[in-house]
C-alpha positions as CSV (number, residue, x, y, z in Angstrom):
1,X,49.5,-66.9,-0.6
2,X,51.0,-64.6,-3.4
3,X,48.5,-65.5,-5.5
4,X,45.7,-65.1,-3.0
5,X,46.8,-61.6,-2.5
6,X,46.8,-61.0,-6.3
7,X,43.3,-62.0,-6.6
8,X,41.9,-59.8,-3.5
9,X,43.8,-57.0,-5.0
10,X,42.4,-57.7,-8.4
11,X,39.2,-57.9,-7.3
12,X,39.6,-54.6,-5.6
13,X,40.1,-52.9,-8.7
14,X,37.4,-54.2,-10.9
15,X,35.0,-53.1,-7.8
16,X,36.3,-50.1,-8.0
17,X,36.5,-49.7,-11.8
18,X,32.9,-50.8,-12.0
19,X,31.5,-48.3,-9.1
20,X,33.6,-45.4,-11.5
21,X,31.6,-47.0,-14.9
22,X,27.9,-46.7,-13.0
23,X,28.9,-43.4,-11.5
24,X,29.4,-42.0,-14.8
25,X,26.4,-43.9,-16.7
26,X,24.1,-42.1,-13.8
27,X,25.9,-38.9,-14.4
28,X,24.9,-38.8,-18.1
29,X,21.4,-40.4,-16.9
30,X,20.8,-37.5,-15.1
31,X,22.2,-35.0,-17.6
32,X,19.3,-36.0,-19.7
33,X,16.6,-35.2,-17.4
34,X,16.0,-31.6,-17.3
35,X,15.6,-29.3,-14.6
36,X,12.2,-28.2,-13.7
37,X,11.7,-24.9,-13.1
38,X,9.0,-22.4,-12.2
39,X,9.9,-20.7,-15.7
40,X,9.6,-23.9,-17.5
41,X,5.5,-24.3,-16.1
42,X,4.5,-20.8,-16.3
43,X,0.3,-20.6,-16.0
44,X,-1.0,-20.1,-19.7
45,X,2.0,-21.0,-21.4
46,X,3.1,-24.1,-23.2
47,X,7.1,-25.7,-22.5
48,X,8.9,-26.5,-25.5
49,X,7.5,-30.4,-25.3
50,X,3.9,-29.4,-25.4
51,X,5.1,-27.5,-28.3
52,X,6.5,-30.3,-30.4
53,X,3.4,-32.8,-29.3
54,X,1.2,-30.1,-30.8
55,X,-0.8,-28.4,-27.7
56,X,-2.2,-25.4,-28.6
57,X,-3.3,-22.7,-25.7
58,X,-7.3,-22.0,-25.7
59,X,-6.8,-19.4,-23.1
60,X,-3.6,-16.8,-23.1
61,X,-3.8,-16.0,-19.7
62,X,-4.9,-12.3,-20.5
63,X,-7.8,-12.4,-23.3
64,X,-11.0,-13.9,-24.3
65,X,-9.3,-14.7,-27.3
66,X,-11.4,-17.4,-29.1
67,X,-13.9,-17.5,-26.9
68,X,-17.5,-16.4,-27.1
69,X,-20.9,-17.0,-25.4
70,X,-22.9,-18.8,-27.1
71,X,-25.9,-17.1,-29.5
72,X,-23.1,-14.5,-29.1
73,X,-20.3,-12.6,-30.9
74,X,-19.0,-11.3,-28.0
75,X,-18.3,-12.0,-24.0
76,X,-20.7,-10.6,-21.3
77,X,-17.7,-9.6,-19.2
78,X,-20.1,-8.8,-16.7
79,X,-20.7,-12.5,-16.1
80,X,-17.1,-13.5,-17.1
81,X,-14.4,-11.6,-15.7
82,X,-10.1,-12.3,-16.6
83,X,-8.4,-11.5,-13.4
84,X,-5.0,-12.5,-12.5
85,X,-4.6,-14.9,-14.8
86,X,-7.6,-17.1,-14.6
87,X,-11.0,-17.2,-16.0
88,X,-13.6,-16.3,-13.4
89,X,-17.0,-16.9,-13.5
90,X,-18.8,-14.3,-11.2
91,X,-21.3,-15.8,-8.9
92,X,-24.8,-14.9,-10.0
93,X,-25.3,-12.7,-7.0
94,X,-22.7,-10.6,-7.8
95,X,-23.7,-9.6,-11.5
96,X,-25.4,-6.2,-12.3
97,X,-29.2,-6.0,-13.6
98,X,-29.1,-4.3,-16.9
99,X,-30.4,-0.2,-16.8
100,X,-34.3,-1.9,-16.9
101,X,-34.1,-4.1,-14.3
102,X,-33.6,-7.5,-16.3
103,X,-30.9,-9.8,-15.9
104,X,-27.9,-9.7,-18.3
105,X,-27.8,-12.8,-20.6
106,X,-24.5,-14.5,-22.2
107,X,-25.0,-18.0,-21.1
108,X,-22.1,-20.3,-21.3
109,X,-18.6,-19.5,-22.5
110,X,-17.8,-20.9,-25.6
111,X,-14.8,-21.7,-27.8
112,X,-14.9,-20.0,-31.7
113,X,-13.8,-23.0,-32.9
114,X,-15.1,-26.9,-33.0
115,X,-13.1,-30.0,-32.4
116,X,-13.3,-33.4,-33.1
117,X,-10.9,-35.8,-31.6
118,X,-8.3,-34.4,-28.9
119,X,-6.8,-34.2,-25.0
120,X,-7.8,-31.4,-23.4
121,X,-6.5,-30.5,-20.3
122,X,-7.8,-27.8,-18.1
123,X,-7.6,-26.7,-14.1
124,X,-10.3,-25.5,-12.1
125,X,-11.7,-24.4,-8.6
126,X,-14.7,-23.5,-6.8
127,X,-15.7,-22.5,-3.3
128,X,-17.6,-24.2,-0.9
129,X,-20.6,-26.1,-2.3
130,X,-19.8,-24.7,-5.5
131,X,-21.1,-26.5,-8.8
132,X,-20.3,-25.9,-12.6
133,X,-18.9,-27.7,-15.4
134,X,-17.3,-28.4,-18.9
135,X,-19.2,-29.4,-21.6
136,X,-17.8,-30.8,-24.7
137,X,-19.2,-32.3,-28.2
138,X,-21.5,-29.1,-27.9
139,X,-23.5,-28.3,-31.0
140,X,-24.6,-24.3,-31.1
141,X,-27.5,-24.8,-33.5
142,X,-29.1,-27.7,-31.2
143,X,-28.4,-25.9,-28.1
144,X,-30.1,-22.9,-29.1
145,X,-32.9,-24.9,-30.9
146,X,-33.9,-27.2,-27.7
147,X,-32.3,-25.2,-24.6
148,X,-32.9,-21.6,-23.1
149,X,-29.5,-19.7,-23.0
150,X,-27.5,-23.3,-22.1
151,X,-25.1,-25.1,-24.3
152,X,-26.5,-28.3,-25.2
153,X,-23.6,-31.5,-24.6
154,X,-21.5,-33.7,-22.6
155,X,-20.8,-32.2,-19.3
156,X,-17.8,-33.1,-17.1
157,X,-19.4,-32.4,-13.6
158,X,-17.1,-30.0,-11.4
159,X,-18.6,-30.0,-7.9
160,X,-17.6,-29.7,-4.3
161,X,-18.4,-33.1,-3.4
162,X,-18.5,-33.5,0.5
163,X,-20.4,-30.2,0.9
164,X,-23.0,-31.4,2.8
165,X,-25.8,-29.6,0.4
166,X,-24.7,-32.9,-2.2
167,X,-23.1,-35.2,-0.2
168,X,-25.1,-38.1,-0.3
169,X,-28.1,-36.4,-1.9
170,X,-27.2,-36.4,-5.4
171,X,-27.2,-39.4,-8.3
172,X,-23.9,-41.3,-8.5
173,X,-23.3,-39.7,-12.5
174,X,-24.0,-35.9,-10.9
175,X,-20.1,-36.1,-8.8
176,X,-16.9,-34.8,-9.8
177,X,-15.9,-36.0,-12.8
178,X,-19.0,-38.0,-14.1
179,X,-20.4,-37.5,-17.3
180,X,-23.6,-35.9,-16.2
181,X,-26.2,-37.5,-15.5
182,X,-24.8,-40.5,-17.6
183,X,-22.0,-41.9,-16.4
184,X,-20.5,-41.9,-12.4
185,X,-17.0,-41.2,-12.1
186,X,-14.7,-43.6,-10.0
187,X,-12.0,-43.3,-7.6
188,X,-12.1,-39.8,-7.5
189,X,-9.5,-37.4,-5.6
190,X,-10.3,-33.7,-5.3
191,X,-8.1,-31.4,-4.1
192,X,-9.4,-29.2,-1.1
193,X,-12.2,-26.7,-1.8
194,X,-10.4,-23.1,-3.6
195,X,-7.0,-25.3,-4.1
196,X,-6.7,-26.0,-8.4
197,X,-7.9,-29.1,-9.9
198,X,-6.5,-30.5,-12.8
199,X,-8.7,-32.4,-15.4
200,X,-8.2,-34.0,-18.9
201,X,-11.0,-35.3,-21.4
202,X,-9.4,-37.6,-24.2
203,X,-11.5,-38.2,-27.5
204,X,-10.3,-40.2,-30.0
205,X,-12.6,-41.6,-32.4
206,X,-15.1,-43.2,-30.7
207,X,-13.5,-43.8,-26.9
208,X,-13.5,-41.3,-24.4
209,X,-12.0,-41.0,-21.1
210,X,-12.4,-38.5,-18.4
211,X,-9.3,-37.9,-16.2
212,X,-9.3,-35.7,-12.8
213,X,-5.4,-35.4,-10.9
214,X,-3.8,-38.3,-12.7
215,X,-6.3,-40.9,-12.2
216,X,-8.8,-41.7,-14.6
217,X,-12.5,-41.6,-13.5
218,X,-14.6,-42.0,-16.6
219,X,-14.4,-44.4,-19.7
220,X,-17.0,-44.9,-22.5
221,X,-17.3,-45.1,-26.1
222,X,-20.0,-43.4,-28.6
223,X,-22.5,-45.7,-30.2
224,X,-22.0,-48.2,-27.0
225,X,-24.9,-49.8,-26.1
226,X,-24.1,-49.1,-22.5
227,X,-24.0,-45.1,-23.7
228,X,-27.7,-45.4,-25.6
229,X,-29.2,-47.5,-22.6
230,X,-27.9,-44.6,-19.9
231,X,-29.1,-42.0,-22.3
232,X,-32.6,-42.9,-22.5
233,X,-32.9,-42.6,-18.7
234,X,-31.4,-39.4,-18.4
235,X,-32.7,-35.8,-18.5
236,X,-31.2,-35.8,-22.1
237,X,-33.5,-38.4,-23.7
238,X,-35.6,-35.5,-24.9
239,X,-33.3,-34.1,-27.2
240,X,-32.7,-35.8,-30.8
241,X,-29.4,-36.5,-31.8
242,X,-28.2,-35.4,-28.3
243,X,-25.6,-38.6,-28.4
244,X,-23.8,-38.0,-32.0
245,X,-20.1,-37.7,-32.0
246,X,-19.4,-34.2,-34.1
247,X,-16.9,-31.7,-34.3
248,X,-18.1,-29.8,-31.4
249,X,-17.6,-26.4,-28.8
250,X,-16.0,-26.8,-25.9
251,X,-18.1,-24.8,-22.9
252,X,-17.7,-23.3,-19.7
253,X,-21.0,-23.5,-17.6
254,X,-22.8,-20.1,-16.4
255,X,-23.8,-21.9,-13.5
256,X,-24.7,-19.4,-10.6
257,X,-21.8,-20.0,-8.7
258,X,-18.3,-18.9,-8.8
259,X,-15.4,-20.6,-10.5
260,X,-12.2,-19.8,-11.6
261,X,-10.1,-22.0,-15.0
262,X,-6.6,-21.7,-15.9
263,X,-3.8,-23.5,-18.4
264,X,-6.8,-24.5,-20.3
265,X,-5.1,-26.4,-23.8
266,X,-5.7,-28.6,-26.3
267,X,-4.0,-31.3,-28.5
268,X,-5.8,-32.3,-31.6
269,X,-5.9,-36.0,-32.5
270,X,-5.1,-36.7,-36.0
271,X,-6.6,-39.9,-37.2
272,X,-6.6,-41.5,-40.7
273,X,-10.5,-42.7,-40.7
């Protein structure tokens, strides 16, 4: 019975030994995973692990900054407009003739620099049945050579789907997140019209994917057949060299409606080839 007693007892104690050990082991678990704070995700600022993986900030939250439009030095700011810490495209309606009557031109927003392989995240809204989007892989000297005013490249469609002026009515690769006019994207979730979006386009080397709020919607890779067979049915089969993988601009669309970017950034890609 004595013993009996002796062996509850010490099994008591290594129960409660152990529960002390895993209370501490989640203690120091949890010690290691930081808080998250507002101050830690400011808009237009990069946290200290962005910083070490490399992401640099296209837009400060203030400026224009390395950006142009394209043919341009400069930014119409009558088309673009930096207010309260977002990029705002100013529906067409709402821009100024110039003194003679004719509309003011600037086109598409355009980064200074070029880039070749990278993860570039950006977020985004539009109103109600609004449609832009973000071109990538954008060559200045073939857009102004075959195109009127409009960046010339990859687009990464940014619509409101389930207006009912597209709903429906549209080709499968002309949604949210679809390469345009190329590829459909799948299993897309937007976020209700005027609430932020977030995207992502990943390029590195040839294979490309096109993410929208943590799901990926879009994958492909230059020089696919499937990529040459889709391009010579689409609106871009008139344009040599349209589907070469180059250094290129990243654009924002002047299309007429409004639209608003933030915490736009980019991570370059180093690769070895």
């Amino acid at each position: 019975m004595a013993n009996r007693q002796f062996n509850i007892k010490t099994f008591y104690f290594l129960g409660l030994l152990l529960s002390l050990f895993l209370y501490g082991c989640q203690d120091k678990v949890d010690k290691k995973v930081p808080n998250a704070k507002l101050s830690d995700y400011q808009d237009n600022t990069l946290n200290d692990q962005e910083i070490r993986e490399g992401w640099k900030l296209l837009f400060d939250g203030k400026t224009f900054n390395g950006w142009r439009n394209l043919g341009m030095d400069h930014v119409q700011t009558a088309l673009w407009k930096i207010e309260n810490g977002e990029i705002h495209k100013v529906n067409s309606g709402d821009v100024p003739s110039l003194p003679d009557g004719q509309p003011v031109e600037g086109g598409d927003l355009m980064t200074v620099e070029t880039f070749d392989n990278y993860e570039l995240y950006f977020e985004w809204k539009i109103l109600k049945a609004g449609n832009t989007g973000l071109k990538y892989n954008v060559s200045e000297e073939l857009s102004q050579k075959y195109s009127d005013h409009s960046a010339l490249g990859f687009e990464y469609q940014l619509l409101d789907d389930k207006d009912t002026l597209y709903a429906g009515k549209l080709k499968p690769s002309q949604y949210t997140g679809s390469l345009y006019d190329l590829i459909p994207a799948k299993n897309t979730k937007l976020k209700p019209v005027g609430k932020y979006n977030a995207s992502r386009i990943i390029i590195d080397g040839n294979h490309v994917q096109h993410w929208l709020n943590g799901e990926k919607v879009v994958e492909y890779n230059f020089g696919s057949k499937q990529l040459d067979s889709l391009y010579k049915i689409s609106k871009y089969k008139e344009y040599p060299h349209f589907l070469e993988k180059r250094s290129g601009h990243i654009i924002l669309q002047n299309h007429k409606d409004d639209a608003w970017f933030r915490n736009i950034k980019i991570r370059v890609i180093n690769r070895s080839y």
